[in-house]
N, C-alpha and C positions, 0 to 999 in steps of 0.2 A: 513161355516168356511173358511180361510183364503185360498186361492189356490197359492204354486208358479209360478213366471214367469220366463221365461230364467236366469236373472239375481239368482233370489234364486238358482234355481236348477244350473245352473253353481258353483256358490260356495260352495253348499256342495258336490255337483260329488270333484270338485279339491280340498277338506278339506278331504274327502277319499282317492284318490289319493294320496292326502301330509302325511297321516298317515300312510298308507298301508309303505311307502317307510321308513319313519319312523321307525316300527315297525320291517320292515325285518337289516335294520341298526343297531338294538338294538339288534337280536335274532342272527346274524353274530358276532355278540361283538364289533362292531363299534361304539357305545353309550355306554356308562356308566351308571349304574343306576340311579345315580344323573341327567344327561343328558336326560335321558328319561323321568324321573317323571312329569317334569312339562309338556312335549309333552302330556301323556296317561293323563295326569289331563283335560289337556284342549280338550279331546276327551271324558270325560267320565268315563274314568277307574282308576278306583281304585286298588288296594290290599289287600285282605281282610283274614282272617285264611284258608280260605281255596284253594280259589282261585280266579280270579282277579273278579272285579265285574265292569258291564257295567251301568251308567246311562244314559236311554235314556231320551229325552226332550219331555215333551207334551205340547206345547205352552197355559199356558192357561188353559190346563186341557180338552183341545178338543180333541177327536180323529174322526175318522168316521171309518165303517166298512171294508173296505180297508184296513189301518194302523191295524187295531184289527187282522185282520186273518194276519199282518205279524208279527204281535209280537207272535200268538200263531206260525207260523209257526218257526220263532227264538226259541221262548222256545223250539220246540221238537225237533229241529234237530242241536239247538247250547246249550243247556241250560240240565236241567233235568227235563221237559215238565210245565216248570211253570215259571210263573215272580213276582212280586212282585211289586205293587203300594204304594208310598212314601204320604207323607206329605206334598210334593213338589207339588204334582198332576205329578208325573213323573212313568216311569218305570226302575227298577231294574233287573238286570238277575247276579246272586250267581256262575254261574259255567260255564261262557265262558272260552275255552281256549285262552291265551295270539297271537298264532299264527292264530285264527279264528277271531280275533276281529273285523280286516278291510274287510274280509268277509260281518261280522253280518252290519256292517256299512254300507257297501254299499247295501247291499239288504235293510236295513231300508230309504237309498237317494233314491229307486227305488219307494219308497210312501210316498216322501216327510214328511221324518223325519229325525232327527239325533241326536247325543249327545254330539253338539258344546255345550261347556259352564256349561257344567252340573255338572264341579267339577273346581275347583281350586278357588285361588283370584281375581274372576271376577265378575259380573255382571250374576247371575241366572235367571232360567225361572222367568218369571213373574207368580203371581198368580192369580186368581180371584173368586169369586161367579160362584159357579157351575150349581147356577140357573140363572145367567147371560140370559137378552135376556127374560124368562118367568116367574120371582117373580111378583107377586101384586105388592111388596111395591118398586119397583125397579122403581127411578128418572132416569135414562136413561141406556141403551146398554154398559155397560163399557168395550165389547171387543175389540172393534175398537181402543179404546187406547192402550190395553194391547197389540194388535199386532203395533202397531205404535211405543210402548216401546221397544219388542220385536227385532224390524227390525232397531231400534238407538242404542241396547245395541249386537246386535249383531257383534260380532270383530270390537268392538270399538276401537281404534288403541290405544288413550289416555288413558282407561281406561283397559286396557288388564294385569295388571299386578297390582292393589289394593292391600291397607293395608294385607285386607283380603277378605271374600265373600261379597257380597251384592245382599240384596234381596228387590224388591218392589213387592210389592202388589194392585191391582184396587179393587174398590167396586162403585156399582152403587145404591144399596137398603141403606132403613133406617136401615135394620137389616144387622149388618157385620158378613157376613157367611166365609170372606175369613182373619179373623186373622189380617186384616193391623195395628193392632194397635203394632203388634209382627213382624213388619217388619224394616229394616233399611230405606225403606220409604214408607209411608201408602197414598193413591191417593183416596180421595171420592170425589165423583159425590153430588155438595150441589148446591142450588137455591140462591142467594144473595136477599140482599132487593128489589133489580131492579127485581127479576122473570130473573135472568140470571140463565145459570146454566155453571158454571165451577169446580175447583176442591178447597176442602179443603185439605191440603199438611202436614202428619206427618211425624217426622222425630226421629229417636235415638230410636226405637223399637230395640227388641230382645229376646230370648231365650238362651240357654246353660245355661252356668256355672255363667252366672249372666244376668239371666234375668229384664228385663224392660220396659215398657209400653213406644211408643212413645206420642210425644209433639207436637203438634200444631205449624208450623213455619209460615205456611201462610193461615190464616180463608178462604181466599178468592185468588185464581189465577185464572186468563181471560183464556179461552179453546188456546189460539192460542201461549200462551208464557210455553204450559207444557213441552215440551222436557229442554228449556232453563232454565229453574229454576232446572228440575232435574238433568239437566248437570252444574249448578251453586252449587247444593250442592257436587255430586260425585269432582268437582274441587278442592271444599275447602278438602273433605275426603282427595284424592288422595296425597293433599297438606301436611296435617297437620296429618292424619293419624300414628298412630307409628307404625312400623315393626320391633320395637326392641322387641316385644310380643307380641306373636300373641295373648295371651289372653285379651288383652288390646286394641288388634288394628281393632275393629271392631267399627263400628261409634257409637255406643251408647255410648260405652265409650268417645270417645271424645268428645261429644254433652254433656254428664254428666261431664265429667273434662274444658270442657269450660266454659258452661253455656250457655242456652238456647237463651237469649237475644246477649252476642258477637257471638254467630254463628251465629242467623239471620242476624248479622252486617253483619257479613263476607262472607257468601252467599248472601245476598242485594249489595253488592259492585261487588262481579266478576260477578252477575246477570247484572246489568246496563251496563255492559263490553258485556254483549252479546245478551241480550234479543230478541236486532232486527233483529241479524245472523243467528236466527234458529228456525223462524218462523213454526208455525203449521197450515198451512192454509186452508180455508173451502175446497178448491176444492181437496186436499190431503185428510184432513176426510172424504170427500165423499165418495173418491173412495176405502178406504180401509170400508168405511161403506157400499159399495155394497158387499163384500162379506158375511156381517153379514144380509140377509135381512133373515124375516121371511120367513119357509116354508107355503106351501098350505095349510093350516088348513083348515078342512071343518065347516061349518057353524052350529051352535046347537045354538037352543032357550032358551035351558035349560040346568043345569045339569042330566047328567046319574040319575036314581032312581037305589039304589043298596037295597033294602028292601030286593026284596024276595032272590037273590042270599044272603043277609046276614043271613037270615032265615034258610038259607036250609046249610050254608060252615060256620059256625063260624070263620076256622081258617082265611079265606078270608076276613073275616069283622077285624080281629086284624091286619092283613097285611095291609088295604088299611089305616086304622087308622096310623101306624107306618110309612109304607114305600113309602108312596106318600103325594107328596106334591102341595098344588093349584096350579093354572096356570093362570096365566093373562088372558086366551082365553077361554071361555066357553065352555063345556064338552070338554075340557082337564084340566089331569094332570101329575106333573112330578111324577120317579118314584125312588127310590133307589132300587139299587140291593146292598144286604147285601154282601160284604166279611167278615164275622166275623161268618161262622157258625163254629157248634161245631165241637172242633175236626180240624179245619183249622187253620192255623198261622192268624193273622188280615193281609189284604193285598195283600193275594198269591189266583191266580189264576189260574189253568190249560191251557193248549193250550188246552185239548178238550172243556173248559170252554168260553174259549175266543173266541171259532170258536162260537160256540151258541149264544155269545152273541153277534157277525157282524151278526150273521142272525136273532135274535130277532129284534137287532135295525134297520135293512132294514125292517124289518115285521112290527113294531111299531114302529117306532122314526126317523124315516126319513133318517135313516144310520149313527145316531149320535151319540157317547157314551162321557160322560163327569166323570172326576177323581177329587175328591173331598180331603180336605185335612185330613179328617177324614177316609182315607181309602177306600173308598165305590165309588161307580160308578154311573151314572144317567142317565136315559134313559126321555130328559127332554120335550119331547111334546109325551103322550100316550092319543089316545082317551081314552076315559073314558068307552065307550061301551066295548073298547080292556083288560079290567085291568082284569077281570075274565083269558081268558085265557092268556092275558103274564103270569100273575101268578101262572098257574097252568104249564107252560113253565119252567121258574125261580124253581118252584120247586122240576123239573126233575134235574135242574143241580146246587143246592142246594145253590141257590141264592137268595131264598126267607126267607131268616131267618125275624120271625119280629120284629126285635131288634135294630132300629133305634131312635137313642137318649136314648136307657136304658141301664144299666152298663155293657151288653155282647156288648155294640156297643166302644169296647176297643182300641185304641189307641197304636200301640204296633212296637217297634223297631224289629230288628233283633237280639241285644243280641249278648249273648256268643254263639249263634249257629252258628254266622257267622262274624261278626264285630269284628275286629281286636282292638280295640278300647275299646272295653266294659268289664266292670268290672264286671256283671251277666248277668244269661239271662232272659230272657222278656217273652220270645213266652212259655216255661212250665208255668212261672207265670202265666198269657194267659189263657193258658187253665185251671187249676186248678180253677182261679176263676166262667171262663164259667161252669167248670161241679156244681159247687158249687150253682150256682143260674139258675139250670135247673128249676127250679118252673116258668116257662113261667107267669103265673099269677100273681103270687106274684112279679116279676120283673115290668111286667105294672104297679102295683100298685106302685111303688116306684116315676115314671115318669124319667121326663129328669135327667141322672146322666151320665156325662162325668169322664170316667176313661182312665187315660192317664200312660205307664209304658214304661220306658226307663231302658235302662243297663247300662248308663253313664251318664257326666254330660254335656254332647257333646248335651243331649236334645232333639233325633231326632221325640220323641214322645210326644215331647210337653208334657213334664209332670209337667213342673213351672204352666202348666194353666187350668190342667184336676181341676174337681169340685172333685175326689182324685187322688192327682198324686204320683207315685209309681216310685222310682228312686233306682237304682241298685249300691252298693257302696263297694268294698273291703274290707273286715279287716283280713289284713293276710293271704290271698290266698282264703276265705270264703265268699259266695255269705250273703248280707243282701242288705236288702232294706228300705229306707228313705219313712215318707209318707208326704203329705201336702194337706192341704183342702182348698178349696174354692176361686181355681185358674179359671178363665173363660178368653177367648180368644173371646167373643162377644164385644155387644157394652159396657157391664158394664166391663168393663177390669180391671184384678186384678191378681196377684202374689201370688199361694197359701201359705198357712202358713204353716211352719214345726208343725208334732203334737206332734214329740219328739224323741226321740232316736229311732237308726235304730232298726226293728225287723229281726229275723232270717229268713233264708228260709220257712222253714218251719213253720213256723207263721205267713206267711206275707196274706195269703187266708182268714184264720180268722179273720186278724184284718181287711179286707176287708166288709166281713160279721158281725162283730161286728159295725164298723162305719154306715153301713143300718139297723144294729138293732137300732141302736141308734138313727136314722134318723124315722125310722117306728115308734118309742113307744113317740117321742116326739113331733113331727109334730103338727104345727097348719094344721087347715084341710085344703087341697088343696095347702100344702105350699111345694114349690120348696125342694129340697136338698139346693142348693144355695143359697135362702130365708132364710133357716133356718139358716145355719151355718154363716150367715150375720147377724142375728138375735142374737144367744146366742152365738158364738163362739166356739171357738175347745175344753173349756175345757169340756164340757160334752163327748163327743166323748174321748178325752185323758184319762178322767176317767177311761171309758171301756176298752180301750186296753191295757192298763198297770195296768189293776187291779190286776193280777196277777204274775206281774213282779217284 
């Protein structure tokens, strides 16, 4: 992973520094609230029901063991012994005090971390495939850019003050694990005619309150002109963007109120203006591709045979099934570690959790932990020989749930427990459904089923693209919920459907479990959830849950 040099670490030491001073200015009453907001924005911190909430930045979705024991040591001695992993591949901490924050700051610059950029109208972490670096199907490495994105979008002078957010996304594999198509700009790694390989470039993605699939602006860009074209479209954004609403003034919208064709005008034009000024050149890629090199893997002719351990552990035979996944390198594989057991919020972590898991990943994974945008964690080079006991490791500290890709692998905001912003909660819905489809068996059988449930329309659970997504809506101070089927944030990209009128709280589990009845009794055999309802549509399902409405 990526290491700073003098230069990084100087800037975020003096970005501590400039807050810390900041922060005692505002608690003296020498700032104004107004005055302040957008300073604690562009550190990180929020406002939230209950108290202020820090988001920290994981570049990428990387950490190592190091950074892991300081987040758990933040949680227990700033927080209430846990954090919370985002959507973002980022971390959350609910219950910093306002006068500890530049504290927490500076002991996260002491391991080279921070939470420049993590809020306001700027340019966000980048994201990426969390199996970056070890997928089979993966055309090349795409972190080397995502930190080269990273290190251009960092306090961007020009760009520090946007419409609104902005988020890009890399992918390197055939299969899009990292959403770019739900990004305000989507970056693949494609081969041209020639056997070159540079980037295919979407643009006018998004989520919230009116989501939409991005577009295609350029099939094809040469590796050496990628900063320049994505600083040719952030141009035209910054340019044209509206600030009269903010609900309006994210680039999808204006890529959709333009039209797809004058915005590539229009980004093709300030492009030509600068393409040669901001050059990407091989000896630059090299060098931040030295820090991405493969670890020491040891040599195996074969794969592991897991026969007779599967013989003698069944539940070890469902876990390797569910929660590992191939590795481009023979006897290894990557592994997920489930945040979604029962009875957990999806997300939240313990600092005693988080200590186990710097020292799992020293023990198996080379001191690497990766944050995925489905909540979950990945420990992504495990011998194969090692999976029996990390497993039985992971299920000391109840990280082994094997619920990866099935409906307990839920997608889940913060809600009314904590978000200032949200109109129900999420995390009871959460569990209700978890205890509802405790039939471990019966859940395998259903297979891959993405359930995504947010408490507003702010989105942050990606629930326009869950396969059902569950959104949280007011009527008159009373929690109900909105559902939609057959939304995906892969490479088949699609906006679920609404299946009808909100249902009440307390019916919202069963219509949960009524749409997998109806999934179970109709299925062609071997047929997806998503196959299906692509297949006959929602009114079979609508049938059922409003039967008796």
């Amino acid at each position: 992973m990526y290491q700073y040099n003098h230069s990084d670490q100087t800037l975020v030491n003096e970005r501590v520094a400039q807050f810390r001073r900041q922060t005692e200015s505002y608690l003296k009453g020498e700032l104004t609230e107004d005055q302040f907001r957008a300073l604690r924005l562009r550190n990180g911190l929020y406002i939230q029901t209950h108290a202020p909430m820090l988001r920290v930045a994981v570049p990428y979705g990387v950490l190592n063991s190091t950074q892991c024991r300081m987040i758990a040591h933040i949680a227990r001695h700033y927080d209430k012994g846990y954090c919370h992993f985002t959507t973002r591949q980022n971390i959350q901490f609910n219950w910093p005090k306002l006068e500890q924050v530049p504290d927490i700051l500076a002991e996260l610059a002491s391991v080279q971390m921070h939470a420049i950029q993590t809020s306001g109208n700027c340019m966000r972490n980048t994201t990426t495939d969390p199996l970056a670096g070890v997928a089979q199907d993966e055309l090349e490495d795409p972190r080397p850019y995502c930190e080269i994105i990273r290190q251009w979008t960092t306090l961007h002078p020009e760009f520090d003050y946007l419409p609104r957010k902005f988020k890009i996304a890399v992918s390197g594999s055939q299969h899009d694990r990292a959403a770019t198509q739900f990004h305000d700009i989507g970056v693949h790694l494609v081969r041209n005619e020639h056997h070159e390989i540079g980037f295919k470039i979407l643009v006018g993605g998004g989520l919230g309150r009116t989501p939409i699939i991005g577009q295609v602006i350029r099939p094809f860009l040469e590796k050496q002109h990628l900063l320049s074209y994505l600083e040719a479209i952030l141009r035209i954004y910054n340019l044209l963007g509206r600030r009269d609403n903010k609900y309006k003034a994210r680039i999808k919208i204006l890529v959709k109120e333009t039209g797809l064709e004058k915005f590539t005008a229009l980004v093709d034009q300030e492009w030509q203006c600068i393409k040669n000024t901001l050059l990407l050149d091989e000896a630059r890629l090299n060098e931040i591709s030295t820090h991405f090199t493969l670890p020491a893997y040891c040599h195996h002719d074969a794969a592991y045979d897991f026969s007779a351990l599967g013989t003698q552990t069944p539940a070890f035979t469902t876990w390797l099934k569910h929660n590992t996944v191939a590795h481009k390198v023979t006897g290894y594989r990557a592994v997920v570690l489930s945040l979604k057991a029962p009875n957990t919020p999806p997300g939240d972590l313990t600092d005693q959790q988080l200590d186990a898991i710097a020292d799992l990943a020293e023990q198996y994974s080379f001191g690497e932990i990766r944050s995925t945008h489905r909540q979950n964690l990945v420990f992504a080079d495990v011998k194969e020989a090692d999976l029996f006991s990390l497993w039985e490791a992971l299920q000391a500290q109840h990280l082994a749930t094997p619920n990866i890709g099935t409906a307990t692998d839920i997608i889940c905001c913060p809600g009314l427990d904590f978000c200032s912003l949200a109109n129900a909660g999420s995390i009871g819905i959460t569990k209700e459904i978890n205890d509802a489809l405790d039939d471990m068996d019966y859940l395998h059988d259903l297979g891959d089923i993405k359930i995504n449930i947010s408490g507003c329309m702010n989105g942050c659970a990606h629930q326009s693209v869950g396969h059902i997504g569950i959104l949280g809506v007011d009527k008159k101070g009373v929690e109900w919920y909105q559902l939609t089927l057959g939304g995906s944030s892969d490479n088949d990209a699609a906006i679920g459907e609404r299946l009808g009128p909100a249902v009440s709280k307390q019916d919202v589990t069963q219509a949960i479990i009524t749409i997998l009845e109806v999934y179970a009794s109709q299925r062609a055999e071997e047929e997806s959830f998503l196959t299906m309802v692509n297949r006959v549509g929602i009114e079979p399902f609508r049938e059922r849950v409003y039967a008796t409405a």
